[in-house]
C-alpha positions in Angstrom: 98.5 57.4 113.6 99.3 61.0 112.8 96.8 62.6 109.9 98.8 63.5 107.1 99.4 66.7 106.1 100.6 68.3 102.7 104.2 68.6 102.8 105.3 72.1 100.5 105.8 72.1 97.1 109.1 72.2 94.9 109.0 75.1 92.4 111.2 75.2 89.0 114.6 75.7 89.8 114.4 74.0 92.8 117.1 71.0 93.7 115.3 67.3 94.3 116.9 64.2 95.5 117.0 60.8 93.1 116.8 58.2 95.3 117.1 54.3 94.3 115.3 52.9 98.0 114.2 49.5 95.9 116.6 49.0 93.4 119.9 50.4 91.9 118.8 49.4 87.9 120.0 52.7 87.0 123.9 51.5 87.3 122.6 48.5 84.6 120.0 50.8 82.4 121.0 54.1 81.8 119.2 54.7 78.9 115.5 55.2 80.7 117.4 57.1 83.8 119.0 59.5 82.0 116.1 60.4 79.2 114.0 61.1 82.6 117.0 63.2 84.5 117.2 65.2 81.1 113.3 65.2 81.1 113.5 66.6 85.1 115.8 69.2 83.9 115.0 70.2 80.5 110.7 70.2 81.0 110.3 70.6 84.3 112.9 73.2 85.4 113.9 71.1 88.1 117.8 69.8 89.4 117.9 66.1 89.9 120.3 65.5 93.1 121.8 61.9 93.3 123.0 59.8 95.9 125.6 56.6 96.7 123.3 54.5 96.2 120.7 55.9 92.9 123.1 53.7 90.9 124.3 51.0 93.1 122.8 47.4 92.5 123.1 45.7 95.9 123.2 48.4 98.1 122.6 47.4 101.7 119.3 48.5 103.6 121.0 50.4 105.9 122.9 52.1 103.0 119.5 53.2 101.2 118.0 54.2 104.7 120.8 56.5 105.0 119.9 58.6 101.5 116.6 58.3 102.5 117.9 60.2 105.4 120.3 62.4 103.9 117.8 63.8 101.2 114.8 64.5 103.6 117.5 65.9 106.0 118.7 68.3 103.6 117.1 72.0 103.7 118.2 72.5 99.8 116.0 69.4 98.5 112.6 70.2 98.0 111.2 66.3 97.1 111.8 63.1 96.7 111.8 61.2 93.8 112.3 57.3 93.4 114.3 56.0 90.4 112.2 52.8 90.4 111.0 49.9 92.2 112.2 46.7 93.0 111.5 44.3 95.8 113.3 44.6 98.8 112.2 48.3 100.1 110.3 46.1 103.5 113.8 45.6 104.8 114.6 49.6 104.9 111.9 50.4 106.7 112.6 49.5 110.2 116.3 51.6 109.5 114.3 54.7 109.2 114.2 57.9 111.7 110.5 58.7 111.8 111.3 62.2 113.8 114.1 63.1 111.2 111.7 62.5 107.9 108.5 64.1 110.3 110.6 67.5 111.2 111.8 67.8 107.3 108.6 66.8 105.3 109.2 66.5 101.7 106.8 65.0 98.6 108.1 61.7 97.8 106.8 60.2 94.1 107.2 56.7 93.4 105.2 53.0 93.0 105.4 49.8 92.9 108.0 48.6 95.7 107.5 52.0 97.0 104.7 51.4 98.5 106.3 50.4 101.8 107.5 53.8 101.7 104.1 55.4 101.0 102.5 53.6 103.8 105.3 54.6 105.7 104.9 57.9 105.0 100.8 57.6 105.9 102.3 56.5 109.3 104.6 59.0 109.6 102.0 62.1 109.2 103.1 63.1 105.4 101.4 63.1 102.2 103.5 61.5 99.6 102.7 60.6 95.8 101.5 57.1 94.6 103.8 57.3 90.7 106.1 59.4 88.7 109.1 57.0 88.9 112.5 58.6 86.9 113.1 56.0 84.4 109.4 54.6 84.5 107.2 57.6 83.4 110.1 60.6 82.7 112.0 58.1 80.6 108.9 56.9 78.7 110.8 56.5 74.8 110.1 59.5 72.4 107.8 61.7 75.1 105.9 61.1 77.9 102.3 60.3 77.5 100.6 63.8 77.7 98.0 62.5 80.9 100.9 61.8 82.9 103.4 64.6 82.3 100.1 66.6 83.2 99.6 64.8 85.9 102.7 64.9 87.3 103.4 68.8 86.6 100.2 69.3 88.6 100.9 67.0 91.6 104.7 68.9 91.8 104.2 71.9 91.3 100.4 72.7 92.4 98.1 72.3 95.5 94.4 71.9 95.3 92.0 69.3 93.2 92.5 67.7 90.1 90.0 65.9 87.8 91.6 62.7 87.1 90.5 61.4 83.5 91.0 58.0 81.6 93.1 57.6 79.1 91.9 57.1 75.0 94.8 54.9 74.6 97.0 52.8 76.9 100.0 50.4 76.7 101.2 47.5 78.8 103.5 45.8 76.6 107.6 46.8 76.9 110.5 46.5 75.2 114.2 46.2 76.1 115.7 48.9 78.2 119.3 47.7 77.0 118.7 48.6 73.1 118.9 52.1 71.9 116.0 51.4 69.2 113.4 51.0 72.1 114.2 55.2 72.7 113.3 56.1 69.0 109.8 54.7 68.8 106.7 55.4 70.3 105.4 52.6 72.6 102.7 50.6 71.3 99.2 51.5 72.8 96.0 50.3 72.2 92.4 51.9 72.9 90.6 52.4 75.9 86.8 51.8 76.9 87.2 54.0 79.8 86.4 53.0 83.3 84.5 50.1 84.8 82.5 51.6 87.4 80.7 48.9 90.2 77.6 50.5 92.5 78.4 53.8 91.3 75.4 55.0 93.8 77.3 57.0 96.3 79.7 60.4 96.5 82.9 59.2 98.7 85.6 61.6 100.3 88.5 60.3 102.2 92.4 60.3 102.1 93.6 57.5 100.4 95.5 54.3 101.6 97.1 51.2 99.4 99.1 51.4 96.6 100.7 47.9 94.9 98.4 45.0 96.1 101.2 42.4 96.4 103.2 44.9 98.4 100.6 45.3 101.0 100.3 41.4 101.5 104.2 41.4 102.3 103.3 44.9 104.6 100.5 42.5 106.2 102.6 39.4 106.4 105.2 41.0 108.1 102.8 43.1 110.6 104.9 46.2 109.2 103.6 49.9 109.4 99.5 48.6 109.9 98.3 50.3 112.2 96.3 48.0 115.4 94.0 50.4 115.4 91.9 49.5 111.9 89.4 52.5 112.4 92.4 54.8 111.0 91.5 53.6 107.7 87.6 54.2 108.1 86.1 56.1 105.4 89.4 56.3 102.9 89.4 55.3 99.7 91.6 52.2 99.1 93.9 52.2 95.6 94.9 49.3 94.4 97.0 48.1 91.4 99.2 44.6 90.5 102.7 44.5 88.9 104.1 43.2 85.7 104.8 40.0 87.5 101.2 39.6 86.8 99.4 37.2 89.8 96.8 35.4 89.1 93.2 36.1 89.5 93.7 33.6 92.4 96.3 34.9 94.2 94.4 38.4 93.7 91.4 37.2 95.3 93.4 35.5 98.6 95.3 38.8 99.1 91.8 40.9 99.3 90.5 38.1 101.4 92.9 38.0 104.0 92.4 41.9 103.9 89.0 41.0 104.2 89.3 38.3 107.4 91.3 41.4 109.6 88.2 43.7 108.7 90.3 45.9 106.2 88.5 46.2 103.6 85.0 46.9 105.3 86.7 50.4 106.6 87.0 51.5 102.4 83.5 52.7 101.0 85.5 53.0 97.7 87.9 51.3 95.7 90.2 52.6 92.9 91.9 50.0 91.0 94.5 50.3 88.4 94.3 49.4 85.2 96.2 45.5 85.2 99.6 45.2 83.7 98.9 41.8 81.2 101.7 41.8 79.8 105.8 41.1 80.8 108.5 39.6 79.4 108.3 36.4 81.1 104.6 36.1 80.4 104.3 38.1 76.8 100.5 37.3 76.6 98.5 38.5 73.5 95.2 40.5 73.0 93.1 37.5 73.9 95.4 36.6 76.6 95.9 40.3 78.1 91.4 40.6 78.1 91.0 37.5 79.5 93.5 38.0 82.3 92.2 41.6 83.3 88.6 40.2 83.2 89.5 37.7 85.9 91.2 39.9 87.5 88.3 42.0 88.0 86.2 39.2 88.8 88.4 38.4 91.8 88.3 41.2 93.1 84.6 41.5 92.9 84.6 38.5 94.5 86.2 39.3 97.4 84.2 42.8 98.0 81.1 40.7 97.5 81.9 38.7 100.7 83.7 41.3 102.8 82.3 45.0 101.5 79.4 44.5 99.5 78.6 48.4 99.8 82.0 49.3 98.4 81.6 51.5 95.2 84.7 50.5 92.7 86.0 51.7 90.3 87.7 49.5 87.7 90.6 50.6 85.0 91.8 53.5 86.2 95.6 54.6 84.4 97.5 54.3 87.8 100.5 52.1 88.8 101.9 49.7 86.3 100.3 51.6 83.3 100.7 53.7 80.6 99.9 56.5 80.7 100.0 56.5 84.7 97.7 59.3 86.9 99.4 60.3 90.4 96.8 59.5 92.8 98.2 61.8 96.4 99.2 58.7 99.4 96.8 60.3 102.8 95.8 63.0 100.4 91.8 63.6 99.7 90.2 61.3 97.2 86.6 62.0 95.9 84.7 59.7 94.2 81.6 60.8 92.4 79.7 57.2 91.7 76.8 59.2 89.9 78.9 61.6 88.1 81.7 59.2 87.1 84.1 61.8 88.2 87.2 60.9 90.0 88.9 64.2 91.4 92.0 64.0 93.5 93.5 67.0 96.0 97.2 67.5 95.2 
C-alpha cells in the first residue's frame, strides 16, 4: 500500500469534473443537480465539467471507468466531484488504471457508494474526501446548512487542520426530489445533544480509513481493494456511517464482527461514527422510532468493539455521511482525536 499523499487544491475559477461513478439520478432529478451546479458556480467560483455518463441512468461500468479516467486524465480539471451514490460503484473498480489516476492526482468528494472509490483511492496513494455530493449537500433546498458549506469551502479550497464541530440542529427526514415545493422550504431539523463520546481517555492521530459500513462488507465480501497486509491500517482512525436503507442493529453488529474475526478492527484505536440516518421513505419512522433505532444502533456497535477492541475510544454522532448537516472527514488524510478534550480536528 502506497501512503497517501495530498493531492493539490482547486482554486475559484478553476474547471472540476461532475462525475456520476454510482448512479446517473441526475437524468431523473434535476431539480437537486442543478440547485448544486448553480451552488458550484455561483458560491464557490468554481466550473462544473460534465461527462456522458453524469446523467445517464444505466451506464455500463466500463462506461463510468472511462469518465473516471477522462476527468483525472485531464490537466484542466482540478477535482473530482461525485453527483451521488448508488450501488453498483464495486463493479467499476477492477476497470480502473491505477498508474493513470496515480500520475494525475486529483481531490475526489463523495459518500455513500463512493466509498469503493475512497478505498480505492487509499490504495492508490491519494487523499480523497469522504462527502460533498452535488445534489446531496450543494442541492440542499433553500441553502446549504452553514457547517457543511464551511466545511466543504475549507476541505476545497484549504490545506492544513480543521476543528470539526457538532451540529445544534440536524435532519434525517427527506422529501420528494420530483416536486418543486420540496426547493422552497427549509428541511425540517431537529436539535442536537452533541456527541456521544466512549473511553474518551486517550489522544489518537492517524489517517483515516472506512467510510459507509455496508459498503465495506460488500469491499470485504468481494476481497476488493483490502489490503493482505492488515498492519496498513494500524493506528488509523476508522469512520464509519450507515445509509438511508437503514440496517438493523443486527446486521450492524455482524458487519463489525466479521471486521472483527479478520483482526480489522483491533488495528483502529479510534472510531468515528456518523450520526445514523433513521429515517427513509420506505421506513418513515417517527421520533420514538428514529431514538430508539440510533440507540441500538449504538449498542451494536459497542457490542462488537467490546469483544474485538475493547481499547477503542469512539466517538458517537458525529454530522458525517447520510446526515444533515454533513462534515468532510479527509479519506488517508490525518485524523486527531482528542478523548479528554472532546475535540475532533481533521487535516484538510
Amino acid at each position: 500500500m502506497t501512503e497517501p499523499a495530498y493531492p493539490p487544491k482547486p482554486r475559484p475559477g478553476d474547471r472540476i469534473a461532475v462525475l456520476s461513478p454510482s448512479s446517473g439520478l441526475p437524468g431523473l432529478l434535476p431539480l437537486p443537480y442543478e440547485l448544486g451546479l448553480s451552488r458550484l458556480r455561483n458560491d464557490f467560483g468554481l466550473e462544473p465539467v460534465e461527462y456522458p455518463t453524469t446523467r445517464k441512468m444505466g451506464s455500463t461500468p466500463q462506461e463510468r471507468a472511462d469518465d473516471i479516467h477522462a476527468a483525472f486524465a485531464d490537466p484542466d480539471i482540478k477535482a473530482v466531484v461525485a453527483s451521488i451514490g448508488g450501488d453498483d460503484q464495486i463493479t467499476v473498480l477492477p476497470l480502473l488504471d491505477r498508474e493513470l489516476i496515480l500520475a494525475n492526482p486529483k481531490p475526489f468528494f463523495g459518500f455513500s457508494d463512493n466509498t469503493a472509490l475512497h478505498c480505492y483511492l487509499w490504495n492508490t496513494g491519494i487523499v480523497s474526501y469522504h462527502g460533498g455530493s452535488v445534489m446531496c449537500e450543494f442541492g440542499r433546498p433553500v441553502a446549504m446548512a452553514p457547517l457543511t458549506a464551511d466545511s466543504l469551502r475549507a476541505a476545497l479550497f484549504t490545506s492544513g487542520p480543521y476543528e470539526l464541530r457538532p451540529a445544534e440542529r440536524f435532519g434525517v427526514i427527506n422529501r420528494d426530489w420530483a416536486d418543486p415545493a420540496t426547493f422552497e422550504a427549509e428541511p425540517e431539523t431537529e436539535a442536537g445533544d452533541g456527541w456521544i463520546w466512549h473511553r474518551p481517555e486517550t489522544v489518537v492521530e492517524g489517517r483515516s480509513w472506512g467510510g459507509n459500513l455496508e459498503i465495506l462488507s460488500w469491499l470485504l465480501m468481494a476481497d476488493r481493494e483490502i489490503p493482505a497486509e492488515l498492519s496498513a491500517y494500524d493506528g488509523g482512525v476508522l469512520v464509519l456511517e450507515t445509509s438511508e436503507e437503514l440496517p438493523s442493529a443486527q446486521e450492524v453488529f455482524r458487519i463489525l464482527r466479521n471486521m472483527g474475526e479478520r483482526g480489522l478492527l483491533r488495528r483502529f484505536p479510534a472510531l468515528l461514527m456518523g450520526r445514523p440516518k433513521t429515517w427513509s421513505f420506505a421506513e418513515p419512522q417517527d421520533e420514538k422510532e428514529r431514538e430508539r433505532y440510533a440507540g441500538e444502533q449504538r449498542e451494536s456497535v459497542l457490542r462488537a468493539l467490546s469483544t474485538y477492541a475493547p481499547e477503542t475510544m469512539a466517538v458517537f454522532d458525529v454530522d458525517l455521511g447520510h446526515t444533515d448537516p454533513q462534515l468532510i472527514v479527509p479519506y488517508g488524510g490525518t485524523v486527531r482525536v482528542d478523548g479528554p478534550g472532546r475535540r475532533i480536528t481533521v487535516t484538510y
